[in-house]
N, C-alpha and C positions, 0 to 999 in steps of 0.2 A: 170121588174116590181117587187115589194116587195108590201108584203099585210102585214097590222096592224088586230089586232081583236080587237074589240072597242065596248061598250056599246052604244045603240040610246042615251041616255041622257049626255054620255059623251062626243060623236061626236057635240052631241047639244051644249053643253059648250063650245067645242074647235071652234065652228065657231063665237060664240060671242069673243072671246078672240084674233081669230088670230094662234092659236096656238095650237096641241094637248100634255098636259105634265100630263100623266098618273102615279101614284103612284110610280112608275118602276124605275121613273128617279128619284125621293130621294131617293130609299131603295136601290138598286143597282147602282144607275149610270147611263143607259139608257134604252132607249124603246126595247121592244122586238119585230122585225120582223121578218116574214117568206118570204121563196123564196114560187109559187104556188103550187109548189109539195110537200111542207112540211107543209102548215101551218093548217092540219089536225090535226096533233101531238098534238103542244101546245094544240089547240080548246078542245078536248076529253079528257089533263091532266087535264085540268084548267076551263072547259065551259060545260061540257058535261050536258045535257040537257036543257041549256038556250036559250030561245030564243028572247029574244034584243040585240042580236050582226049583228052588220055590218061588211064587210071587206072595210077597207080603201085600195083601190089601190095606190100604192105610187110609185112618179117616180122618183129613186134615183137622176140623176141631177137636180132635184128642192131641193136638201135638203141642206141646209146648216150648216151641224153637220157631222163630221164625224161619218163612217159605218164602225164597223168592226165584219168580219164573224167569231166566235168564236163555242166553243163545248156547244150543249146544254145540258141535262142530262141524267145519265146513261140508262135510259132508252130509250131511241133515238139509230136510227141506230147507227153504228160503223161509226163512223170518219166524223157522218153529222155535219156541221157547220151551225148557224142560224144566222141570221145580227143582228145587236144591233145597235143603234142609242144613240150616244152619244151626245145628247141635246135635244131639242124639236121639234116635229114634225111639219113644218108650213103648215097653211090648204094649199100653192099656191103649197106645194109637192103632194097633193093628187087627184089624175086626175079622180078620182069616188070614189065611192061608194054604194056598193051592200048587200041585207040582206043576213045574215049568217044565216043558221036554221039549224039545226041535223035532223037526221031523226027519222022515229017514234020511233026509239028504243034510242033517246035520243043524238045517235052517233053521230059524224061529218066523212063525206065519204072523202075521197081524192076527192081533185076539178077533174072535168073534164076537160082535158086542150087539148080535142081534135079539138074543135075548135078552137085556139089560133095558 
């Protein structure tokens, strides 16, 4: 599984459409996803205290764009790679979706992935 962080209104867009294609993919080329042990990172560079995000769970054989796991930035672990999605994201890749919130201090925790 691979998770998107995604705005409620934008999720909202992408299911009238068919399709999620976030700002990401003209300015750089593709979508930025996380594996579940990372996609704290991004959340707290880029999200930190927002609270209209969802995670899109995403199930890599539904997508139809290739993925490739690349370095994200220097401030990320040493040698961690994040998935990029080179095209657009189709809703039939996304097997859920769950609210994303930080906690009171605005943060995002690393998922819990003890139950998984």
């Amino acid at each position: 599984m691979l998770l998107h962080i995604c705005a409620i209104d934008d999720w909202r867009l992408a299911q009238e459409r068919g399709e999620h294609r976030p700002s990401s993919l003209d300015d750089v080329g593709f979508i930025h996803l996380s594996a579940p042990d990372q996609v704290h990172l991004p959340a707290n560079r880029l999200y930190a205290g927002r609270t209209d995000l969802m995670l899109l769970h995403v199930d890599p054989d539904r997508l139809t764009a290739r993925v490739r796991w690349e370095p994200g930035v220097p401030t990320d672990p040493a040698s961690m790679l994040f998935p990029h999605l080179y095209g657009p994201l189709p809703i039939a890749a996304v097997s859920s979706v769950t609210p994303y919130l930080p906690g009171p201090d605005g943060s995002f925790a690393p998922l819990d992935l003890s139950g998984t």
